[in-house]
SEVEXVEX-544858 format. One record per atom (N, C-alpha, C): x, y, z. Coordinates in steps of 0.2 Angstrom, whole numbers, plus 5000, padded with zeros to 4 digits. Layout:
REM SEVEXVEX-544858
XYZ;...
REM end
This chain:
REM SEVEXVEX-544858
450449235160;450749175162;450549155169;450249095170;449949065176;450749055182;450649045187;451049045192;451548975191;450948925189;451348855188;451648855182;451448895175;452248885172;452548925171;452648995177;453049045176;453748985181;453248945188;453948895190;454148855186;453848815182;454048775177;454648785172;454448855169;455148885167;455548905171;455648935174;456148955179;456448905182;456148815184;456348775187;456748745180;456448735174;457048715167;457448755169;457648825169;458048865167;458548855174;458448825178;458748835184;459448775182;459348745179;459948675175;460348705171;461048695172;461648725168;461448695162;461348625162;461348585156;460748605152;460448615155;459748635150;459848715146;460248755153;460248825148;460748815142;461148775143;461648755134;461348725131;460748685132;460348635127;460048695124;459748735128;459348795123;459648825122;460348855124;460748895118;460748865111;460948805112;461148765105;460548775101;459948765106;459448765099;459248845096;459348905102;459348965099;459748975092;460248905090;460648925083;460148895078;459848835080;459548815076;459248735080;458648695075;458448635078;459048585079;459148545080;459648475083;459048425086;459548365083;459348305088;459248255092;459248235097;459448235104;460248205103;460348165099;461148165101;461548205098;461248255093;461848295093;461648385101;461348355103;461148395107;461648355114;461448305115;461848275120;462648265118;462948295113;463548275110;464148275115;464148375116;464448395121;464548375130;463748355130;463748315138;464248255138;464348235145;464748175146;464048145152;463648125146;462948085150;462648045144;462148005148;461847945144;461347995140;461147955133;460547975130;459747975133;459647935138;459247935145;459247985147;459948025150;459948065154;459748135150;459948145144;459848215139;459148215140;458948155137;457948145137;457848185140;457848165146;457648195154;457548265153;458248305152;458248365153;457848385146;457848355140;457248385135;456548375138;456448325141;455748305144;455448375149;455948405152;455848445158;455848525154;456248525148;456248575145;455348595138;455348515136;454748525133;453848535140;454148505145;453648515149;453548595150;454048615149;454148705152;453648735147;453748705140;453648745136;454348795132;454748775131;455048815133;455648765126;455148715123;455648685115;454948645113;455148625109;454448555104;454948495101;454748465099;455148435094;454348415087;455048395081;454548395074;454648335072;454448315068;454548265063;454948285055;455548235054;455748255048;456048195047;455448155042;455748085041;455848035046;456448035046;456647975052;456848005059;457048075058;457348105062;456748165068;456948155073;456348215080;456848265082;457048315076;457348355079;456948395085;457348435090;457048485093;457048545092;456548605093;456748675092;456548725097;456948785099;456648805105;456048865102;455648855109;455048895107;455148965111;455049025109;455549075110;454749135114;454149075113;453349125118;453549105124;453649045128;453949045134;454249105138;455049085135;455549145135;455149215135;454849245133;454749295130;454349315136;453949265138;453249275142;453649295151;454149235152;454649245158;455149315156;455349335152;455549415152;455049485153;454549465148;454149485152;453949515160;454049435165;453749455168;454449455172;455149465169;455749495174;455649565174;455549625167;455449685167;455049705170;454449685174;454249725177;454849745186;455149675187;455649695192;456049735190;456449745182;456849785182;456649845182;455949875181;455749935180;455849965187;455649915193;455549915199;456249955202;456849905201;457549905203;457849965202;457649975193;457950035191;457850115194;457050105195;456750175199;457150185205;457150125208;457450125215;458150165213;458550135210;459350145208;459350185207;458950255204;458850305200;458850345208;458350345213;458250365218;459050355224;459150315222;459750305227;460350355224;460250345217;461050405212;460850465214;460050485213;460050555217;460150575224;459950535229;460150545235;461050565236;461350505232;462050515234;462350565233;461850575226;462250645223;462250715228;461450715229;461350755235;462050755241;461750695244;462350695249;463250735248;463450705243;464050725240;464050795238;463550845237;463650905234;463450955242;462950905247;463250935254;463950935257;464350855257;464950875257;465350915257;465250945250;465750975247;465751065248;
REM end
């Protein structure tokens, strides 16, 4: 993942509204009003937020008849965890290193 859409997700993901738009579709696809149901905004305003979330990469929408429902696209996601574990790998070494120090420390104490 290039640097400009590792920001581009992260900046979708940065909106409350947006991470409930993609929970909802984590259950399944919906359509922009049942998607903006829950919100107290305009259907303009949902757009927006689907507009910044399909820029991410990160939903599509389909065609079915009359209906665009949306669905979220779960390679995004996957590609931005990705590239959180390498920080968690990072943290956890450390955290490991610090539980042995203390321990250290504490069996001096004592």
């Amino acid at each position: 993942m290039n640097d400009a859409t590792l920001d581009a997700v992260f900046a979708a993901l940065a909106d409350p509204t947006r991470r409930a738009i993609l929970a909802r579709l984590a259950r399944g696809n919906a359509t922009v009003s049942e998607l903006g149901a829950p919100f107290d905004m305009t259907q303009p305003a949902i757009s927006k937020h689907l507009r910044v979330l399909e820029n991410a990469g990160l939903i599509s929408r389909s065609r079915d008849a009359q209906r665009r429902p949306r669905r979220i696209e779960p390679k995004r996601l996957a590609d931005a965890n990705q590239w959180l574990e390498k920080y968690k790998k990072l943290w956890e070494t450390r955290y490991k290193g610090l539980d042995t120090l203390l321990e250290e420390m504490q069996k001096g104490e004592a």
